[in-house]
N, C-alpha and C positions, 0 to 999 in steps of 0.2 A: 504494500500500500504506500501510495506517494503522500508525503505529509509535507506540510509549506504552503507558502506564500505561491500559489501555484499560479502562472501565468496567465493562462487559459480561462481561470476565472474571474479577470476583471476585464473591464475596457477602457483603452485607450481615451482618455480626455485630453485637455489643454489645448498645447501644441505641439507638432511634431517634433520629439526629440526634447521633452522632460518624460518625466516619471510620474505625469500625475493620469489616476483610472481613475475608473467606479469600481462599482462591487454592486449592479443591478440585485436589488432583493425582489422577489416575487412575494406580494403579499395579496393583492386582489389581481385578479384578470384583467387588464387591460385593454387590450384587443386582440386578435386571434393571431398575432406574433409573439404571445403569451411574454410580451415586453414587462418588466417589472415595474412599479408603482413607487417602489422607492430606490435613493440610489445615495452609498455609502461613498465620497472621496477621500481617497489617499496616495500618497507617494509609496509607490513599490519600488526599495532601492534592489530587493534581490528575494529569492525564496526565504529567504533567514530571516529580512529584517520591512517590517510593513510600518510606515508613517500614516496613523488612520487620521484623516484631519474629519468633515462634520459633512451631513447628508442632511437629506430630506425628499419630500415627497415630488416625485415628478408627474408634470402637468400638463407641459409643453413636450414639445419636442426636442428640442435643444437647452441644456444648461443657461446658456445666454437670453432666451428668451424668460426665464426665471431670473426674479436680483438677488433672492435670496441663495440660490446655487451658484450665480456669476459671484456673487461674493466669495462664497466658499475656492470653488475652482481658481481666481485669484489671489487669493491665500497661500492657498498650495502651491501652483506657480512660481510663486516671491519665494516661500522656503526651499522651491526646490532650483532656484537661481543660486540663490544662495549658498546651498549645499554643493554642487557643483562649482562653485566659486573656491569653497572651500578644498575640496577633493584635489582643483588643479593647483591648488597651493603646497599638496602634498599630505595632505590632512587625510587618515585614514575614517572615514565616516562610519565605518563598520566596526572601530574598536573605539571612538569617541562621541557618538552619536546619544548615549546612555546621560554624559554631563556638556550638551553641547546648549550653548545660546544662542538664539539666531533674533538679530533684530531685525523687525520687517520693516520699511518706510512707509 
């Protein structure tokens, strides 16, 4: 059995080339794409380590047409600018990530 941060199970948000998903939760039916109703964000740095940032109920079609998920989703974004800023500084995000601060703007 495969256990983790397993890839297959989130989707692709943001922009191309950060690390921030959903985690589509299926809690009522939607329409018969059996698309979920609500939708968890966070940075997936790797199977091991999952940044859950904050969800909520989707409505729209697009994150962006919600302010309350465009908020969210740039949130995440900023930290995950950030952490990558960090990373190429030489910063191991996987062994310092536990006492790490990140100030957003």
């Amino acid at each position: 059995m495969h256990t983790g941060v397993v890839e297959s199970m989130f989707r692709p948000e943001g922009n191309m080339g950060d690390r921030v998903c959903a985690l589509p939760l299926l809690t009522i039916r939607r329409d018969v794409k059996k698309r979920g109703t609500l939708r968890l964000y966070c940075i997936r740095l790797s199977e091991k380590l999952l940044i859950v940032g904050a969800g909520g109920k989707k409505c729209t079609t697009t994150y962006e047409q919600d302010p309350v998920l465009l908020e969210i989703v740039e949130t995440l974004k900023s930290i995950d600018k950030k952490l990558v800023t960090l990373e190429k500084s030489g910063i191991d995000i996987h062994s310092e990530i536990y006492n790490l601060t990140v100030r957003i703007n």
